[in-house]
N, C-alpha and C positions, 0 to 999 in steps of 0.2 A: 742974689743980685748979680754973678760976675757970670751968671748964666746968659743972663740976656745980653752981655757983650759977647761972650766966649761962644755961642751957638752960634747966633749968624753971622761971626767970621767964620769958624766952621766950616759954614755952609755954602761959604762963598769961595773960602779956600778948595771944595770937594768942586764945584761947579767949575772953578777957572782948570784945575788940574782934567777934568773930563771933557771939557772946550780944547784944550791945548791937545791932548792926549785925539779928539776927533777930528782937530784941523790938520792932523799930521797924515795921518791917513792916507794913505794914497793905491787905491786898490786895483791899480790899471796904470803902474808908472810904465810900461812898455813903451804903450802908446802914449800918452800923454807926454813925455817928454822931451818928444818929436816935435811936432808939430799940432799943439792943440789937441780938440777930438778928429782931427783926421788921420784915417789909418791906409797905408800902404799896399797896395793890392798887384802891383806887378813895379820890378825894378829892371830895367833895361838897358842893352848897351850905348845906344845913343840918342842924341835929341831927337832925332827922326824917329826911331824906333818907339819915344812915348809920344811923339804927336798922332803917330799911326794908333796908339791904343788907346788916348783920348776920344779921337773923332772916332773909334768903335763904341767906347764907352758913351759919348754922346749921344750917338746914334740910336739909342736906347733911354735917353732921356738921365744919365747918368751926368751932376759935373762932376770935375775934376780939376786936377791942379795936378804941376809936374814940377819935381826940386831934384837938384842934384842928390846921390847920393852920399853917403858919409867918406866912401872909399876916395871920389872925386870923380873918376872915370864913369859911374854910370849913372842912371837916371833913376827916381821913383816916384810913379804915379797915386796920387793920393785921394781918398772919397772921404763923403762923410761916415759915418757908421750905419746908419739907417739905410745908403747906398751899396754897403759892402756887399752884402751877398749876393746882391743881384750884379755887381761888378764882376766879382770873382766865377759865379757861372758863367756870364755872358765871356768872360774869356779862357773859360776852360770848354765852351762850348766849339769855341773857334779853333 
Protein backbone atom coordinates (compact mmCIF):
# COMPACT_ATOMS: atom_id res chain seq x y z
CA UNK A 1 0.00 0.00 0.00
CA UNK A 2 2.68 2.88 0.93
CA UNK A 3 4.03 1.95 -2.65
CA UNK A 4 1.46 3.55 -4.40
CA UNK A 5 2.07 6.91 -2.51
CA UNK A 6 5.82 6.51 -2.22
CA UNK A 7 6.35 5.76 -6.21
CA UNK A 8 4.92 8.50 -7.81
CA UNK A 9 6.19 11.05 -5.55
CA UNK A 10 9.21 9.32 -6.52
CA UNK A 11 8.62 10.00 -9.74
CA UNK A 12 7.73 13.34 -9.71
CA UNK A 13 10.64 14.26 -7.31
CA UNK A 14 13.19 12.48 -10.34
CA UNK A 15 11.17 14.61 -12.91
CA UNK A 16 11.18 18.04 -11.21
CA UNK A 17 15.08 17.60 -10.30
CA UNK A 18 15.84 16.72 -14.38
CA UNK A 19 13.37 19.97 -15.25
CA UNK A 20 15.45 22.10 -12.98
CA UNK A 21 18.84 20.49 -13.62
CA UNK A 22 17.69 21.12 -17.97
CA UNK A 23 16.38 24.78 -17.41
CA UNK A 24 19.71 25.62 -16.04
CA UNK A 25 21.52 24.79 -18.88
CA UNK A 26 22.86 27.25 -20.86
CA UNK A 27 25.17 26.07 -23.65
CA UNK A 28 25.96 29.40 -25.53
CA UNK A 29 26.00 31.99 -22.26
CA UNK A 30 28.83 33.95 -24.42
CA UNK A 31 26.38 34.97 -26.67
CA UNK A 32 23.22 34.99 -25.08
CA UNK A 33 24.02 37.25 -22.44
CA UNK A 34 24.56 40.05 -24.57
CA UNK A 35 22.12 40.66 -26.46
CA UNK A 36 19.54 37.84 -27.07
CA UNK A 37 20.60 35.56 -30.20
CA UNK A 38 22.32 38.27 -31.78
CA UNK A 39 26.02 37.87 -32.19
CA UNK A 40 28.72 40.59 -32.69
CA UNK A 41 30.63 40.45 -35.87
CA UNK A 42 32.73 43.75 -35.93
CA UNK A 43 33.24 46.31 -33.09
CA UNK A 44 34.49 49.70 -34.18
CA UNK A 45 35.91 52.96 -33.12
CA UNK A 46 33.10 55.12 -33.88
CA UNK A 47 29.41 55.78 -34.73
CA UNK A 48 30.37 56.52 -38.13
CA UNK A 49 32.75 53.76 -38.53
CA UNK A 50 29.45 51.10 -37.72
CA UNK A 51 27.17 53.03 -39.90
CA UNK A 52 29.75 52.49 -42.69
CA UNK A 53 29.68 48.61 -41.98
CA UNK A 54 25.86 48.35 -41.63
CA UNK A 55 25.09 49.95 -44.95
CA UNK A 56 28.06 47.31 -46.27
CA UNK A 57 26.24 44.70 -44.49
CA UNK A 58 22.92 45.84 -45.93
CA UNK A 59 24.09 46.03 -49.17
CA UNK A 60 24.11 42.40 -49.19
CA UNK A 61 20.82 41.96 -47.70
CA UNK A 62 22.33 41.49 -44.11
CA UNK A 63 20.22 43.39 -41.07
CA UNK A 64 21.74 44.68 -38.48
CA UNK A 65 21.74 46.67 -35.45
CA UNK A 66 24.58 48.72 -33.77
CA UNK A 67 25.15 49.10 -29.51
CA UNK A 68 27.69 50.60 -27.74
CA UNK A 69 30.26 48.65 -26.55
CA UNK A 70 30.92 47.46 -23.01
CA UNK A 71 34.23 49.56 -22.82
CA UNK A 72 32.01 52.67 -23.71
CA UNK A 73 34.16 54.19 -26.31
CA UNK A 74 33.47 51.85 -29.22
CA UNK A 75 30.77 50.53 -31.10
CA UNK A 76 29.42 46.68 -31.93
CA UNK A 77 27.59 45.70 -34.83
CA UNK A 78 25.24 42.89 -34.34
CA UNK A 79 23.35 39.96 -36.82
CA UNK A 80 21.30 37.32 -36.37
CA UNK A 81 23.16 33.98 -36.38
CA UNK A 82 21.86 32.62 -39.46
CA UNK A 83 23.28 36.07 -40.86
CA UNK A 84 26.62 35.53 -39.29
CA UNK A 85 28.69 33.97 -41.69
CA UNK A 86 27.83 35.58 -44.58
CA UNK A 87 28.44 39.07 -42.40
CA UNK A 88 31.78 38.00 -41.37
CA UNK A 89 32.95 37.03 -45.09
CA UNK A 90 31.31 39.95 -46.56
CA UNK A 91 33.60 42.01 -44.43
CA UNK A 92 36.79 40.15 -44.39
CA UNK A 93 36.23 40.31 -48.11
CA UNK A 94 36.41 43.97 -47.97
Amino acid sequence: MAYTLFVPLGVIGVLAVVLWWASNLDTDKAHRKEYGLLRSVATVPSATAARIVEERLRSVGVPTTTVPAEDGEHWRVLVFPTDQDVAVRTLLRD
